[in-house]
C-alpha positions as CSV (number, residue, x, y, z in Angstrom):
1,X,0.0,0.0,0.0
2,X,1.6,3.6,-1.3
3,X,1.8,6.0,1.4
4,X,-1.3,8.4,-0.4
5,X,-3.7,5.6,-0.2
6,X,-2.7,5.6,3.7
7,X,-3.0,9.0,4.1
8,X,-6.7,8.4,1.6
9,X,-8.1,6.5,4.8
10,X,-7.2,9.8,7.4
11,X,-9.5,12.3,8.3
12,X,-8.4,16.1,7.1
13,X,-7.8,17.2,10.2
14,X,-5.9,14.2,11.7
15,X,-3.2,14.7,8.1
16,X,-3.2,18.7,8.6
17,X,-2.2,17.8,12.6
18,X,0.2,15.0,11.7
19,X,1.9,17.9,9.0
20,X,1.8,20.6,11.8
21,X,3.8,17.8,14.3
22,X,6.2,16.9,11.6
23,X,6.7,20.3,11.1
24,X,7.7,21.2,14.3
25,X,9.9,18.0,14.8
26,X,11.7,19.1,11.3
27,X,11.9,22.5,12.7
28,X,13.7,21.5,16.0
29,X,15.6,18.8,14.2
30,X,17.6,21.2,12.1
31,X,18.1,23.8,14.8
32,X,20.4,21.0,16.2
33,X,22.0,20.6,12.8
34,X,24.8,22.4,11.3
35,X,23.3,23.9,8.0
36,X,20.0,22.7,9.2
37,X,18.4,26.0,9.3
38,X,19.3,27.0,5.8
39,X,17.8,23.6,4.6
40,X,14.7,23.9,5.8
41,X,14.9,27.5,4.4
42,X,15.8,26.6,0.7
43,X,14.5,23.2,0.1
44,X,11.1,23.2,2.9
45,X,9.9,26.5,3.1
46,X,9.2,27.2,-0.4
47,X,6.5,24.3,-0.1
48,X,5.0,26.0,2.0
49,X,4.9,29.6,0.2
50,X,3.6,26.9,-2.7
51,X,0.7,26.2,-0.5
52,X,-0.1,29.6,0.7
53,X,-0.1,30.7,-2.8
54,X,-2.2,27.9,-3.8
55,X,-4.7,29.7,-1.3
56,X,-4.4,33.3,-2.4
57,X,-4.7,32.2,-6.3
58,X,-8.1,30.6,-5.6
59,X,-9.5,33.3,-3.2
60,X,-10.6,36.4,-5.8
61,X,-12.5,33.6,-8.3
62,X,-13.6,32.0,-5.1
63,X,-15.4,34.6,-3.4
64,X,-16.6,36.2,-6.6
65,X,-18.0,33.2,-7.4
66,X,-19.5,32.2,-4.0
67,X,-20.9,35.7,-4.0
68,X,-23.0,35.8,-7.3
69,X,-24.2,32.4,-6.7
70,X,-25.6,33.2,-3.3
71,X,-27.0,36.2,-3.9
72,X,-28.5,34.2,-7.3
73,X,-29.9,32.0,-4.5
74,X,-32.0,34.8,-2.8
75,X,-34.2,34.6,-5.9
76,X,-37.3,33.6,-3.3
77,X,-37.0,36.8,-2.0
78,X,-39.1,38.1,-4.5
79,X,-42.2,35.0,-3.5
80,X,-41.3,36.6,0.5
81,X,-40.8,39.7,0.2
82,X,-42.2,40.2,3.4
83,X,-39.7,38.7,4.9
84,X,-36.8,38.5,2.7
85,X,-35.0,41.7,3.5
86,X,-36.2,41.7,7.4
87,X,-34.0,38.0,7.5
88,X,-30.9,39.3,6.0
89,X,-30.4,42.4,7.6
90,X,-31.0,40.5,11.1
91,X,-28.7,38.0,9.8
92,X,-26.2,40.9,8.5
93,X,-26.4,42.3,12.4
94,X,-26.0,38.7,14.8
95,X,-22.7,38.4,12.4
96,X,-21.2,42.2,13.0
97,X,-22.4,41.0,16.5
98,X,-20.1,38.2,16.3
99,X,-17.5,39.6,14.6
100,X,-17.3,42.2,17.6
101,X,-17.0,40.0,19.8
102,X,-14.1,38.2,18.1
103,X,-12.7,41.6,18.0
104,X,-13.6,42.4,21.4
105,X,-12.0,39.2,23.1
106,X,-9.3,39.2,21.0
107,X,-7.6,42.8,22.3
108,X,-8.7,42.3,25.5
109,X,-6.9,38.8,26.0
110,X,-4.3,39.1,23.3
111,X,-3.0,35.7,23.8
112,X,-0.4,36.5,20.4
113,X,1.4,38.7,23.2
114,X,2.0,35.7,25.4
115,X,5.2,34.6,22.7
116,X,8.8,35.8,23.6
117,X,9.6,39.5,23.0
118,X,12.7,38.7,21.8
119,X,11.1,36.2,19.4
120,X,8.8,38.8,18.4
121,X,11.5,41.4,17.5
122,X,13.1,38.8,15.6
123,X,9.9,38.6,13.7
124,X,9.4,41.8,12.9
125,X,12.7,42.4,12.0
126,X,12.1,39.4,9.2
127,X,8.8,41.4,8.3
128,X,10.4,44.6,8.2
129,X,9.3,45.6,4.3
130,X,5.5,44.3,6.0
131,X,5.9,46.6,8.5
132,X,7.0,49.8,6.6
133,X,4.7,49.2,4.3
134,X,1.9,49.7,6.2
135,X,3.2,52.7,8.4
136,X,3.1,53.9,5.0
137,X,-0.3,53.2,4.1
138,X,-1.5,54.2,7.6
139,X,0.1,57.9,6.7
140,X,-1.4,57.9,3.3
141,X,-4.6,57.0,5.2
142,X,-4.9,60.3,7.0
143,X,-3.7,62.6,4.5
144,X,-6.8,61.2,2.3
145,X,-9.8,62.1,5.0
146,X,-12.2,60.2,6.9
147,X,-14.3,58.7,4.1
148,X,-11.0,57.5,1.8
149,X,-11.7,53.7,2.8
150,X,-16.0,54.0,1.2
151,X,-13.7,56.1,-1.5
152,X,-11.5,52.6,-1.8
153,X,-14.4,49.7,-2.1
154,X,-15.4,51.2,-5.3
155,X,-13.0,50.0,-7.7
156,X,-12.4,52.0,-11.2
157,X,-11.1,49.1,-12.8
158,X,-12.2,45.1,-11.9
159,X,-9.5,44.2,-14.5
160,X,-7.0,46.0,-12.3
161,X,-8.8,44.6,-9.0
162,X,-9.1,41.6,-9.8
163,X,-5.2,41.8,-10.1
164,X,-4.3,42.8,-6.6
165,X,-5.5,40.2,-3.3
166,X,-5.1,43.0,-1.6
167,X,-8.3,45.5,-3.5
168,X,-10.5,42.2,-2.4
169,X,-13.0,44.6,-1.0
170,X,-13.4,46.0,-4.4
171,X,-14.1,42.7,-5.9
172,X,-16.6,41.3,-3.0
173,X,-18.5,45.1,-4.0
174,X,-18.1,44.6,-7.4
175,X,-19.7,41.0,-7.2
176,X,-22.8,42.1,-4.6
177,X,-23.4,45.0,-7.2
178,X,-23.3,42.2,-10.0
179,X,-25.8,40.0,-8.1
180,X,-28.4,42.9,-7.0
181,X,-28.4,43.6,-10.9
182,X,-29.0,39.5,-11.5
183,X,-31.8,39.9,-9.1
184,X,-33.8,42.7,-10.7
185,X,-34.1,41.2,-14.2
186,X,-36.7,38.7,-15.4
187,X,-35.5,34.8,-14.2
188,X,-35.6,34.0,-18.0
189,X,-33.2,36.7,-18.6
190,X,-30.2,35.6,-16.1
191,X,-31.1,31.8,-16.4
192,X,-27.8,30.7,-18.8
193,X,-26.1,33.4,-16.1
194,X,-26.8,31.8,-12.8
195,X,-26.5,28.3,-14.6
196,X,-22.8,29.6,-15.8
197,X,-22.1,30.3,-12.2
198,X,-23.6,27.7,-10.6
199,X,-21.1,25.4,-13.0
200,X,-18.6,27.7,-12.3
201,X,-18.8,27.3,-8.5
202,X,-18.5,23.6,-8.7
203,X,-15.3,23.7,-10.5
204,X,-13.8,25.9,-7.7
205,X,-14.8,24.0,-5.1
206,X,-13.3,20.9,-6.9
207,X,-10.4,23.0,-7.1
208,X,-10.4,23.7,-3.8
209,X,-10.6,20.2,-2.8
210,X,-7.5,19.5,-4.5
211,X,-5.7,22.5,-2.8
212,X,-6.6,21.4,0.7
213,X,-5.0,18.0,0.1
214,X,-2.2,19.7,-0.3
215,X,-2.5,21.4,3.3
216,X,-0.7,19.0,5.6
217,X,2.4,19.5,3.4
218,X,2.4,22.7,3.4
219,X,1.2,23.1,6.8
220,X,4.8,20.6,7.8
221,X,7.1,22.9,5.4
222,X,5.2,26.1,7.2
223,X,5.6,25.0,10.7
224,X,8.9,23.9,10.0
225,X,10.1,27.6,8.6
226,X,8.2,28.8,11.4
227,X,9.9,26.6,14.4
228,X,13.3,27.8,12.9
229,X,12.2,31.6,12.7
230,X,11.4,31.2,16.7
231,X,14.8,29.2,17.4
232,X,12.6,26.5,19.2
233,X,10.7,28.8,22.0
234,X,8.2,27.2,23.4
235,X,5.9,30.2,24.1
236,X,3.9,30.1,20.7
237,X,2.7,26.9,21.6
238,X,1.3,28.5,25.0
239,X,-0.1,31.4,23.3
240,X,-1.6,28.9,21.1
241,X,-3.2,27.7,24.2
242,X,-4.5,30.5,25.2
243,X,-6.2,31.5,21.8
244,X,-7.9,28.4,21.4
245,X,-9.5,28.9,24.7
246,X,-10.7,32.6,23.6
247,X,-12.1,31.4,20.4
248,X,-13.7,28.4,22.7
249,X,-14.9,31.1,25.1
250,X,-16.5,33.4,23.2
251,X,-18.0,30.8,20.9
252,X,-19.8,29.6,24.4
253,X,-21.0,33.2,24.9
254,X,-22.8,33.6,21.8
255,X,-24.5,29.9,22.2
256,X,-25.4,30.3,25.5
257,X,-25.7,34.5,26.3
258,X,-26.2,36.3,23.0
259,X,-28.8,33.6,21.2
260,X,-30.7,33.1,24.6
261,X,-31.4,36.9,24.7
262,X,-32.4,37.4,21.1
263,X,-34.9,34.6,21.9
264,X,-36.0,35.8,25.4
265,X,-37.0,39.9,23.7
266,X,-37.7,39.0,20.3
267,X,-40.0,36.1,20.2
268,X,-42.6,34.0,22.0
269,X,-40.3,30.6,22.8
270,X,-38.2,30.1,26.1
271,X,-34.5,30.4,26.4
272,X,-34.7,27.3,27.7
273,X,-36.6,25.5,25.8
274,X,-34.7,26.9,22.7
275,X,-31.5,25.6,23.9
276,X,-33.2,22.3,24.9
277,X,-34.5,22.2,21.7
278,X,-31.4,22.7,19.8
279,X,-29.2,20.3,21.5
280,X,-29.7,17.6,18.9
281,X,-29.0,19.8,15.8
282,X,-25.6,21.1,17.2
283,X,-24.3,17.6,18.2
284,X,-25.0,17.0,14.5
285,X,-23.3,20.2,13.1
286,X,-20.3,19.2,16.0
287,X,-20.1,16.1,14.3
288,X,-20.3,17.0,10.5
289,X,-18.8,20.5,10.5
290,X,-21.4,20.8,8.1
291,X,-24.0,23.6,8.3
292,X,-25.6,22.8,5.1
293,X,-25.5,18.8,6.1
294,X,-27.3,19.9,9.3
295,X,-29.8,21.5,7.3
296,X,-32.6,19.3,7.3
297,X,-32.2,18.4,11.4
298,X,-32.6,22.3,11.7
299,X,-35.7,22.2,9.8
300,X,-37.7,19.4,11.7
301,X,-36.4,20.9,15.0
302,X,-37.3,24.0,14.6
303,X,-41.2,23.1,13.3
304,X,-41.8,20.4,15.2
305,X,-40.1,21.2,19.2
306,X,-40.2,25.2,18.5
307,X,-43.6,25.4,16.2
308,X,-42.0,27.5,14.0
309,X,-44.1,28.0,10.9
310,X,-42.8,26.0,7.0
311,X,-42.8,29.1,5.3
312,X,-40.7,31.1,7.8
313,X,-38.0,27.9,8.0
314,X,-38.1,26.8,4.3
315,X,-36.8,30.2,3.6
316,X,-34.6,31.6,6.4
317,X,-33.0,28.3,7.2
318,X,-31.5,28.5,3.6
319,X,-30.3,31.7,3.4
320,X,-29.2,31.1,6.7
321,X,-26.8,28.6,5.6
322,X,-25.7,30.5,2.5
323,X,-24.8,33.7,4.1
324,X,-25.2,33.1,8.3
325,X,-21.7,32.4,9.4
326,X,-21.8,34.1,13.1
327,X,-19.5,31.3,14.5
328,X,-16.8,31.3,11.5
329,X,-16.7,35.1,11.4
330,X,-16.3,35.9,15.2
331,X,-13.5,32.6,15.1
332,X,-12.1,34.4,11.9
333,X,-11.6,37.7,13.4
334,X,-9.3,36.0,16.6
335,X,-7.8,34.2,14.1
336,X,-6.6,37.3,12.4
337,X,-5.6,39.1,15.4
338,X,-3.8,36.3,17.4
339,X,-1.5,36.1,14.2
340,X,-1.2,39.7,13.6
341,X,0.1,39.9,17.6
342,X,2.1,36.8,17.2
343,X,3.5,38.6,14.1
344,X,4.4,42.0,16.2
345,X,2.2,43.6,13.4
346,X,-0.1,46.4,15.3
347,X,-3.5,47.1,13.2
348,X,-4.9,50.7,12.9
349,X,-8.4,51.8,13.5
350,X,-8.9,51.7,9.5
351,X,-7.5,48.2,9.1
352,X,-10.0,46.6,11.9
353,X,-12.7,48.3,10.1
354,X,-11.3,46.7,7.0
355,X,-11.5,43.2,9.0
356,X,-14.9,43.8,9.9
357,X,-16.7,45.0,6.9
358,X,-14.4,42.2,4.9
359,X,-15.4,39.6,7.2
360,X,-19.0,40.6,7.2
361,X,-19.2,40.2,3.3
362,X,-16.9,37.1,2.8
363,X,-19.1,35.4,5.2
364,X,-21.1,34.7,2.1
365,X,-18.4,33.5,0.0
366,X,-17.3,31.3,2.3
367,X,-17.9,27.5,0.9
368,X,-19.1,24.7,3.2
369,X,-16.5,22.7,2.5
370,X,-13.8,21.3,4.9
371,X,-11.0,24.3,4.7
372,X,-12.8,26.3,2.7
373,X,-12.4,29.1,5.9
374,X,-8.8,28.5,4.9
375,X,-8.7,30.6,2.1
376,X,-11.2,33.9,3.2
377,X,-8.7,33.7,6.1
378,X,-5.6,34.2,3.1
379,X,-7.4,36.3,1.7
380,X,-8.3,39.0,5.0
381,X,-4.9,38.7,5.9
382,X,-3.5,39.8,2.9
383,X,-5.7,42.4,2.5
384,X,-4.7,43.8,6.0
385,X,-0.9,43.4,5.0
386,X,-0.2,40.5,7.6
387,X,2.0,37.9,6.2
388,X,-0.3,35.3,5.0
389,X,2.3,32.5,6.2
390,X,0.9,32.8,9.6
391,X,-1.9,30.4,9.0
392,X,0.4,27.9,9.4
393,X,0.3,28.5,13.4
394,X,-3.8,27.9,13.5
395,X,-4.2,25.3,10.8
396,X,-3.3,22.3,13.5
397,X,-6.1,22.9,15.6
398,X,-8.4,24.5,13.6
399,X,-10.7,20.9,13.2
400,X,-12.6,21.1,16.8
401,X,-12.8,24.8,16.7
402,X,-14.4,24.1,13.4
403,X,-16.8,22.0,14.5
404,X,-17.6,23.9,17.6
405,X,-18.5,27.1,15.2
406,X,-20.6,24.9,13.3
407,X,-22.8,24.5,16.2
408,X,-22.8,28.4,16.7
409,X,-23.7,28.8,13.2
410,X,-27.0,26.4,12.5
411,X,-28.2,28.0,16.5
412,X,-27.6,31.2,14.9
413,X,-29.9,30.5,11.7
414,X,-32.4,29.0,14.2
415,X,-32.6,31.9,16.0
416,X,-33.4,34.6,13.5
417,X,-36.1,31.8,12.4
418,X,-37.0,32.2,15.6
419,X,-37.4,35.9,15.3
420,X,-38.5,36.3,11.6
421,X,-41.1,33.8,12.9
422,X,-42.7,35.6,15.9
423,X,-42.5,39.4,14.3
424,X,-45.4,41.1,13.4
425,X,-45.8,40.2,9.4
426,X,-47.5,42.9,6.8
427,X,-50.4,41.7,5.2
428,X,-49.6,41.0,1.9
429,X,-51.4,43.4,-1.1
């Protein structure tokens, strides 16, 4: 038996863990080793910058993609328009919500501190062009006014955009604008569109599927560059700790505080019985990472133990799953900071507004897909100016977090069921 059709019988996570251990063994291995260091510089590390650039090529098409198709996918808006804008601007709100949160824990814990000063310096010092980059931008920043970064979503050019990770903003604006347009035509019209895109979207996530098996590789090379850059300190592994606890932590508050208290003011259910209720549907999104598998558990539960009406569920519920992502956004946004602190990379005011509104609209291009989070986390990194490479420091835990989000995610769509459900509905003319 050939060592791929071993690795064929491993979960994802369990390979992407194995590469992060290897990584690290490789990485203290050649610290010990004369010219071990340079190896793992020249003949590992650019495996890794193979992945990571694997991720970042797939991430414009990707989300563009993603986009159009789901907003293609609101076409029932137009049978519920009484309650097709009402569900995604509450759904728009739980996920700034979340995102704040993220934010929120993130600075006030900081567990990316918690790594070695002097390893930090010796970071920055290897991302010195990062660095000077962005005190550069930051300048440029205030010189333009207040209202330069609504000036900067607007792109002038998609050709040009579409060119540069980094204008991602422009692209995600450039693809809702595309899909409002889709929306207010005649079906017949955009029917050999949205059946393009819907082709379209299967062939990136096919790519996509062939990137990630790619990921324990690159997460080994990665970790490996990564364990030589720190000289062996052992702190990042206690800061790593620390953040998976935070993302734990405030994952726990918005299942059992924020969800509770949406349900306890804005419907007619229990808190209690709501989280009795949904006990069943997030064992199953715990144990498929799935929110779309989980789909049809959310359903029954939600109109048979919380009497929420068919035509409420059979349309939030779906949307929900399309563009509801509380527990992935408020994970992503920890994510982003832990590595920017690990990184010794400080982020202005600007660039956590970037975070938020990027993360707010990427939630709907992210794909359901094992490591699909992988690349909108590329590509918000890059388009903060943090070194993309630091995935490699999340990717070896990131499979229970993942599930535990999922959980968040299908009690978040149940939830503003919930709510959609019990508010006053216009009669319909």
């Amino acid at each position: 038996m050939t060592l791929r059709q071993k690795l064929s019988g491993i979960p994802l996570y369990m390979q992407i863990l194995i590469g992060m251990i290897a990584g690290i063994i490789i990485g203290l291995i050649a610290l010990q080793i004369d010219g071990g260091v340079t190896f793992v510089r020249h003949w590992l590390q650019p495996w890794g910058q193979i992945f990571i650039r694997l991720l970042q090529l797939i991430a414009i098409p990707l989300v563009f993609i993603s986009l159009i198709k789901g907003m293609t996918g609101l076409k029932d808006i137009s049978k519920f328009s009484r309650i097709g804008g009402k569900t995604i601007g509450i759904y728009i709100c739980t996920t700034v919500v979340a995102i704040l949160l993220g934010l929120a824990m993130g600075m006030l814990v900081q567990p990316g501190k918690l790594v070695n000063h002097e390893q930090v310096a010796h970071l920055q010092e290897h991302y010195h062009t990062v660095a000077e980059e962005k005190k550069l931008a930051a300048e440029q920043t205030r010189e333009q006014g207040p209202l330069a970064f609504l000036t900067d979503i607007v792109p002038n050019n998609i050709v040009k955009a579409a060119s540069d990770n980094g204008k991602m903003l422009q692209i995600i604006f450039f693809a809702v604008f595309f899909g409002l347009a889709t929306l207010a035509l005649p079906a017949r019209k955009v029917q050999p569109v949205i059946a393009l895109f819907d082709s379209l979207n299967g062939i990136i996530l096919k790519m996509v599927d062939y990137i990630i098996l790619f990921a324990p590789w690159g997460v080994a090379a990665l970790m490996a560059g990564l364990i030589t850059d720190f000289q062996g300190d052992t702190s990042i592994f206690n800061a790593l700790a620390v953040y998976a606890l935070t993302v734990v932590i405030s994952l726990f508050i918005l299942l059992l505080f924020f969800y509770p208290v949406l349900i306890h003011f804005f419907t007619r259910i229990s808190p209690r019985k709501f989280i009795r209720a949904m006990y069943p549907v997030q064992l199953f999104a715990f144990t498929t990472s799935s929110s779309a598998a989980t789909l049809p558990v959310t359903l029954k539960t939600v109109e048979n133990k919380l009497g929420i009406s068919e035509e409420v569920s059979s349309f939030v519920l779906p949307v929900g799953v399309t563009i509801n992502m509380d527990g992935t956004s408020c994970y992503q946004t920890i994510a982003i900071l832990f590595i920017a602190q690990v990184l010794g990379i400080d982020l202005s005011f600007s660039q956590l507004c970037i975070i938020v509104a990027m993360t707010v609209l990427s939630s709907i291009g992210t794909p359901g897909i094992p490591g699909g989070s992988y690349v909108i986390l590329a590509m918000v990194l890059t388009s903060v100016g943090i070194p993309a490479e630091g995935l490699a420091l999340i990717l070896g835990i990131d499979r229970p977090l993942d599930m535990l989000r999922t959980a968040v995610n299908v009690t978040g769509d149940a939830a503003v069921c919930a709510m959609i459900d019990s508010a006053p509905q216009p009669s319909a003319e």
